[in-house]
TORVO-69916 format. One record per atom (N, C-alpha, C): residue number from 1; atom name; x, y, z. Coordinates in nm, 2 decimals. Layout:
<nodes>
mimar,titi,east,north,up
NUM,CA,X,Y,Z
...
</nodes>
This chain:
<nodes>
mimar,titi,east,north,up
1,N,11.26,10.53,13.69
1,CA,11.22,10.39,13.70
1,C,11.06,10.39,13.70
2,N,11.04,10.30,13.60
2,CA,10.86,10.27,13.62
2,C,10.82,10.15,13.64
3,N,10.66,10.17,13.75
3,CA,10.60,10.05,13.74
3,C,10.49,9.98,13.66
4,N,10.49,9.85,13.65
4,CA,10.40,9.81,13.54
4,C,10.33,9.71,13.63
5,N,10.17,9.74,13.61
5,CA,10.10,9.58,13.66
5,C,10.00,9.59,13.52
6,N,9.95,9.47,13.55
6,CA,9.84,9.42,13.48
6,C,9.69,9.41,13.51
7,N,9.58,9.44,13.46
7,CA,9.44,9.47,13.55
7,C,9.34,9.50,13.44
8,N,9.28,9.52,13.52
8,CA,9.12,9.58,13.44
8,C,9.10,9.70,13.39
9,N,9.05,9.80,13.28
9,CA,9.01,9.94,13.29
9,C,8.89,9.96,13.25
10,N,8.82,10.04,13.27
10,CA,8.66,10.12,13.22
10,C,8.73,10.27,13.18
11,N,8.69,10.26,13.05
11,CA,8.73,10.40,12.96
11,C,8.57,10.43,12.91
12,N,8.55,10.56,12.94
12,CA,8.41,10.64,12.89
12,C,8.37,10.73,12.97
13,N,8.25,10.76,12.95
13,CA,8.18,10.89,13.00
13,C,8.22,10.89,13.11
14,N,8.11,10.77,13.21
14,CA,8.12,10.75,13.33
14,C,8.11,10.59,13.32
15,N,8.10,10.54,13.51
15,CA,8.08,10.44,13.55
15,C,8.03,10.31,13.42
16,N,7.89,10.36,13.41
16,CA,7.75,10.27,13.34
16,C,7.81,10.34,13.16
17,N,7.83,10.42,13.16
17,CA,7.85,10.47,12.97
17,C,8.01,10.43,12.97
18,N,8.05,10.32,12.94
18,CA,8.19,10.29,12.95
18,C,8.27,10.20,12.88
19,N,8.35,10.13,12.81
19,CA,8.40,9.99,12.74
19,C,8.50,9.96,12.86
20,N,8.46,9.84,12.91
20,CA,8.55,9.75,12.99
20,C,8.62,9.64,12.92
21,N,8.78,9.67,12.98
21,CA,8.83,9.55,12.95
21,C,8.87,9.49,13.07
22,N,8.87,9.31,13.10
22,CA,8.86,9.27,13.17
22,C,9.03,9.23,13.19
23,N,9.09,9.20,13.34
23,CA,9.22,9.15,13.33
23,C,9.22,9.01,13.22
24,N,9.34,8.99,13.20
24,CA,9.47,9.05,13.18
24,C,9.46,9.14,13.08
25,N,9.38,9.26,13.01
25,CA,9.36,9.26,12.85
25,C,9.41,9.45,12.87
26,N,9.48,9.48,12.99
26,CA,9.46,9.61,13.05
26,C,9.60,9.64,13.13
27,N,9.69,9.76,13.11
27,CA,9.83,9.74,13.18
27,C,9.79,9.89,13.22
28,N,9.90,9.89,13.29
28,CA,9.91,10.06,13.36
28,C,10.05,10.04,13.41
29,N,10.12,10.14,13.34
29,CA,10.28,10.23,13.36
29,C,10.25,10.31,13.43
30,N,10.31,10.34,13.55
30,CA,10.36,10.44,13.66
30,C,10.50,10.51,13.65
31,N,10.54,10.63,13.64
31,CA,10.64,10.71,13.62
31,C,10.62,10.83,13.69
32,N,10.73,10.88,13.71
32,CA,10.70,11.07,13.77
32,C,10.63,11.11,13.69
33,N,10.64,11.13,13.55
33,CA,10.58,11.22,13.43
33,C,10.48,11.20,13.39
34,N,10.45,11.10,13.38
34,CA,10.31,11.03,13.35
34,C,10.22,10.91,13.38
35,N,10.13,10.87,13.38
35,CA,10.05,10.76,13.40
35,C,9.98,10.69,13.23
36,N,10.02,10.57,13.17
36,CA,9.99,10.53,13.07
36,C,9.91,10.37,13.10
37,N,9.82,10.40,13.05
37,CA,9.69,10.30,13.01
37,C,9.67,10.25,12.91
38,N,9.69,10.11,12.92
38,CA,9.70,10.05,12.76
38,C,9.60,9.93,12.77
39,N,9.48,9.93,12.64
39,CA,9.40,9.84,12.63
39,C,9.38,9.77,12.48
40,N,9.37,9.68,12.47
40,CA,9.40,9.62,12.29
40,C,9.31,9.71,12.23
41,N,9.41,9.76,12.14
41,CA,9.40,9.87,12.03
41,C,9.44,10.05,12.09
42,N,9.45,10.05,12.17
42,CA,9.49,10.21,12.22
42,C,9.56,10.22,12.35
43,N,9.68,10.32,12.36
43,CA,9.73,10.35,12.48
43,C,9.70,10.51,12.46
44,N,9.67,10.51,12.59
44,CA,9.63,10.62,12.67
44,C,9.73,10.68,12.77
45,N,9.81,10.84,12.72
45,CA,9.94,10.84,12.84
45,C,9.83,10.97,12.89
46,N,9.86,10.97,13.00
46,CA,9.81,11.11,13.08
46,C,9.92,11.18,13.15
47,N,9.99,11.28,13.11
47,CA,10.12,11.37,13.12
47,C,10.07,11.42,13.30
48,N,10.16,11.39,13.39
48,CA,10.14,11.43,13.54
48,C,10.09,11.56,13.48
49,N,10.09,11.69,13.42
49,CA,10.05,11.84,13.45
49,C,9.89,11.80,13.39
50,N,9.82,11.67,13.34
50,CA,9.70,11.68,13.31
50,C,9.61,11.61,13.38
51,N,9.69,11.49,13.52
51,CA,9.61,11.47,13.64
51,C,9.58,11.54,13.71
52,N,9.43,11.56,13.71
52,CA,9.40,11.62,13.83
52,C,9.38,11.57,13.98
53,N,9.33,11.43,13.95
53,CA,9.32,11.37,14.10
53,C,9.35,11.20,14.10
54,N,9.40,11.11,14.17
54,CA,9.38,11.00,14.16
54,C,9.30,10.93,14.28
55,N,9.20,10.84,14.25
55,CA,9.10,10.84,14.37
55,C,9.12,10.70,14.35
56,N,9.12,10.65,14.52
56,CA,9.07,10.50,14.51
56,C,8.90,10.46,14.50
57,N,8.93,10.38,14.36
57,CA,8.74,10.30,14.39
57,C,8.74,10.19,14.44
58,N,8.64,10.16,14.49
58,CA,8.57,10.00,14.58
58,C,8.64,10.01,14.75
59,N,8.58,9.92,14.78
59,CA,8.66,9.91,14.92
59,C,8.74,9.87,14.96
60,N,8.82,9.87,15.06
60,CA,8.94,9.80,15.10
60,C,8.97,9.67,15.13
61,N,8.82,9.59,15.17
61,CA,8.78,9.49,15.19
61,C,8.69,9.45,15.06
62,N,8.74,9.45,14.94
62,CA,8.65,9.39,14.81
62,C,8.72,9.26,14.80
63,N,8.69,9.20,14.74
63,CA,8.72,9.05,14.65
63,C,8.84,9.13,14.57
64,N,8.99,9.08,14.47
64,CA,8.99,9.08,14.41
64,C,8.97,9.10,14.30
65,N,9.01,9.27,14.25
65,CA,8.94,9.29,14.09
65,C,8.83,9.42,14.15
66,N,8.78,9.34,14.27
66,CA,8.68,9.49,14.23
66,C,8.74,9.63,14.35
67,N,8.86,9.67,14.33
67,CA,8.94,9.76,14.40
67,C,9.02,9.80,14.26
68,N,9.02,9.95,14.28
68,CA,9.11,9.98,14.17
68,C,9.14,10.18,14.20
69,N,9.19,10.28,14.04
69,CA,9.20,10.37,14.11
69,C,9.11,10.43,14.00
70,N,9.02,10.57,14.00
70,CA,8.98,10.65,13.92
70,C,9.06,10.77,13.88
71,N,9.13,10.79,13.75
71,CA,9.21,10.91,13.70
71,C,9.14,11.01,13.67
72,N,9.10,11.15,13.77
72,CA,9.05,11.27,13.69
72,C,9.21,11.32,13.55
73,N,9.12,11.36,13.52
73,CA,9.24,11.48,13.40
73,C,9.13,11.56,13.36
74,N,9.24,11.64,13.25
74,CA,9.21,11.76,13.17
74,C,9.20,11.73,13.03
75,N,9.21,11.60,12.98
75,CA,9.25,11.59,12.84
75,C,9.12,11.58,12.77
76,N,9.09,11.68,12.70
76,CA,8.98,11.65,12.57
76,C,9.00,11.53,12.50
77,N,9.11,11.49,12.46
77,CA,9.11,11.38,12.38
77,C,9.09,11.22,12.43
78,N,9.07,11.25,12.55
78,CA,9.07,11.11,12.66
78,C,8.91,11.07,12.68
79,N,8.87,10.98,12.72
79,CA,8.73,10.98,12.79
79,C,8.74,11.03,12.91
80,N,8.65,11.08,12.97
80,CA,8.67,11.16,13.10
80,C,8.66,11.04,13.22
81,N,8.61,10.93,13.17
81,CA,8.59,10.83,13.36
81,C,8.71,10.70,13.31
82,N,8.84,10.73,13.38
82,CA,8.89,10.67,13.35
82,C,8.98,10.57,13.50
83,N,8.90,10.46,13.47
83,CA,8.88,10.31,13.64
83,C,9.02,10.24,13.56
84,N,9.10,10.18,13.66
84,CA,9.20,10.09,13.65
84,C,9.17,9.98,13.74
85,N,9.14,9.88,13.70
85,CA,9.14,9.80,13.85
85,C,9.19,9.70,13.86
86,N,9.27,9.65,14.01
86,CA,9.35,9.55,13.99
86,C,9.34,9.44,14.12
87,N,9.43,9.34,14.10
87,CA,9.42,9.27,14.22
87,C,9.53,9.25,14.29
88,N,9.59,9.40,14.27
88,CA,9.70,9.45,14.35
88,C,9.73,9.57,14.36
89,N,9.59,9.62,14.45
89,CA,9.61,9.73,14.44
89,C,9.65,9.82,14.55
90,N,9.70,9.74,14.68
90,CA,9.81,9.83,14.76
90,C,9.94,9.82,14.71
91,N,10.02,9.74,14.59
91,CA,10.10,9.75,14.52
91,C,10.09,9.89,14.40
92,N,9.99,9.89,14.33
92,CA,9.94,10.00,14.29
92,C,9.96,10.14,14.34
93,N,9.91,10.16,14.47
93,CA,9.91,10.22,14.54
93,C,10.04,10.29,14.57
94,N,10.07,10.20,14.65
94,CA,10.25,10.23,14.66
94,C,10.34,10.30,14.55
95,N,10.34,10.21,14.40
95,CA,10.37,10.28,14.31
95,C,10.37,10.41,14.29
96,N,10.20,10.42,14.32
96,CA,10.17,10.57,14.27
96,C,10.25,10.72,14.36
97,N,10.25,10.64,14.53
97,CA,10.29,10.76,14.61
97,C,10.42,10.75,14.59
98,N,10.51,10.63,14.57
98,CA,10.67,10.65,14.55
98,C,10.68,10.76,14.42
99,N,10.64,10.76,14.31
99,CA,10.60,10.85,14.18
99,C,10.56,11.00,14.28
100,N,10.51,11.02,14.37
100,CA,10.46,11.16,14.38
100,C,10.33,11.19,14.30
101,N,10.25,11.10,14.29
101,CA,10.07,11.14,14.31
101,C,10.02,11.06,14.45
102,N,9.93,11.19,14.48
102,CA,9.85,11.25,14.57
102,C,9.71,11.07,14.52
103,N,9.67,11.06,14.71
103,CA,9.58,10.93,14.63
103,C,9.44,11.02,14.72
104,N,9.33,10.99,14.69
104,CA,9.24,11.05,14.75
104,C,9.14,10.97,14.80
105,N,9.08,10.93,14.90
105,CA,8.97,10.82,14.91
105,C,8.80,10.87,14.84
</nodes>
């Protein structure tokens, strides 16, 4: 069983070197096996054996939108700073630990 929301992502280097798309233009699938990020024109699946970490960004007290998670991985073919951000993101959340990833502050 997987979960799907809808949200924000920043794909690129880092933070500042990055292409943002703004909600709604940004989904993320939750599954045991993987984590998949889809933005007009490309989806991005990241296979659980190539997360390394999932971190929450912003604070717990943000506005909507600016709370989300950061995906480390291993994948050469991915951009390495990969932000999801949503305005549901203790739903997010949840998702991710019912799935079995680790969240890290």
């Amino acid at each position: 069983m997987s979960f799907m929301q809808t949200g924000g992502a920043r794909l690129g280097r880092n933070f500042w070197w990055s292409i943002n798309w703004t909600w709604p233009f940004a989904t993320i699938e939750i599954d045991s096996d993987a984590l998949t990020i889809r933005v007009p024109g490309a989806t991005h699946r990241l296979p659980r054996a190539n997360v390394r970490s999932v971190a929450l960004w912003g604070p717990d007290w943000a506005p909507p939108g600016f709370s989300g998670i950061v995906v480390g991985h291993d994948l050469a073919e991915l951009p390495p700073y990969v932000l999801f951000w949503s305005f549901r993101r203790p739903a997010l959340v949840e998702a991710l630990q019912a799935a079995g990833y680790s969240i890290f502050r």
